[in-house]
C-alpha positions in Angstrom: 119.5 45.3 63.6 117.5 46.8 66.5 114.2 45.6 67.8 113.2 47.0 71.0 110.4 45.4 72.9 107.8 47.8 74.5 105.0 46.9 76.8 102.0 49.0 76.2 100.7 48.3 79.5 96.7 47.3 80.5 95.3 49.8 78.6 96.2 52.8 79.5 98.7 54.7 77.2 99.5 57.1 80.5 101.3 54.1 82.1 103.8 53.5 78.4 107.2 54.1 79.8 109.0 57.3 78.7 112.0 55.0 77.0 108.8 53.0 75.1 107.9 56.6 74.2 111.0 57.5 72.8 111.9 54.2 70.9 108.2 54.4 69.2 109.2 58.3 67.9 112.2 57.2 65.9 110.8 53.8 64.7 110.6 53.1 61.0 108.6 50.0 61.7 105.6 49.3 64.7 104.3 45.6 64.8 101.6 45.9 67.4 99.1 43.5 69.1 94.8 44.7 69.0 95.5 44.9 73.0 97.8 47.9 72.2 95.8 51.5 73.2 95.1 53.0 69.0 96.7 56.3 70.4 100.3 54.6 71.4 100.4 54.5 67.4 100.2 58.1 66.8 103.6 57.8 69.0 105.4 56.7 65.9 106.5 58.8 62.7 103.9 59.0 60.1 106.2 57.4 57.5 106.4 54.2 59.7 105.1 51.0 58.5 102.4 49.7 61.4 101.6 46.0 61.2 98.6 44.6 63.2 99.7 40.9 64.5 96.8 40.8 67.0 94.3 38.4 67.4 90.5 39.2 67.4 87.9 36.9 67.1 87.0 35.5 63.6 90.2 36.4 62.3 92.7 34.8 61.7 96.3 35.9 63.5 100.2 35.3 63.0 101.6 32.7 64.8 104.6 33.6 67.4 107.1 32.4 64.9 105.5 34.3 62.3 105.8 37.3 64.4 109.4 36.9 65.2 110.2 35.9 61.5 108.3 39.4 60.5 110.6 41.3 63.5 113.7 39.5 62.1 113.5 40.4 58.8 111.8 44.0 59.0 115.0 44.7 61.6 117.4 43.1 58.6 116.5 46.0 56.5 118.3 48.5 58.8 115.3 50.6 60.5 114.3 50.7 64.2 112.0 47.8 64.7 109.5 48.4 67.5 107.3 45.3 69.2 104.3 46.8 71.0 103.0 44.2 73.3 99.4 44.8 74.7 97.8 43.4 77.7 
């Protein structure tokens, strides 16, 4: 199982580390927070799944154990798990 743990920094996808870079390119699976800049997603190969765990007002949002539940078992099935944290 490998889940990496990538800060997408305060909003500026320039700032995204060249390690988050490359770990988003070969992810089969993005779980990514609304804080996240839309174009860090384009990062990731087209096949790979991209779940939105973020909070926005009026909607309802996964709780942290719900999140780590989802990164547990998505990393189970064998791909590259990436967490892109926001903010």
């Amino acid at each position: 199982m490998t889940v990496y743990l990538v800060g997408a920094g305060p909003g500026d996808p320039g700032l995204l580390t060249r390690r988050g870079a490359e770990v988003l390119g070969s992810a089969s699976v993005v779980v990514y927070d609304r804080l996240a800049a839309p174009v860090l997603l384009d990062l990731a190969p087209g096949n790979a799944e991209r779940i939105d765990v973020g909070k926005a007002p009026g909607r309802s949002a996964m709780t942290q154990a719900e999140i780590c539940a989802l990164l547990v078992e998505r990393g189970l099935d064998g791909g590259e798990v990436v967490r892109l944290k926001g903010g």
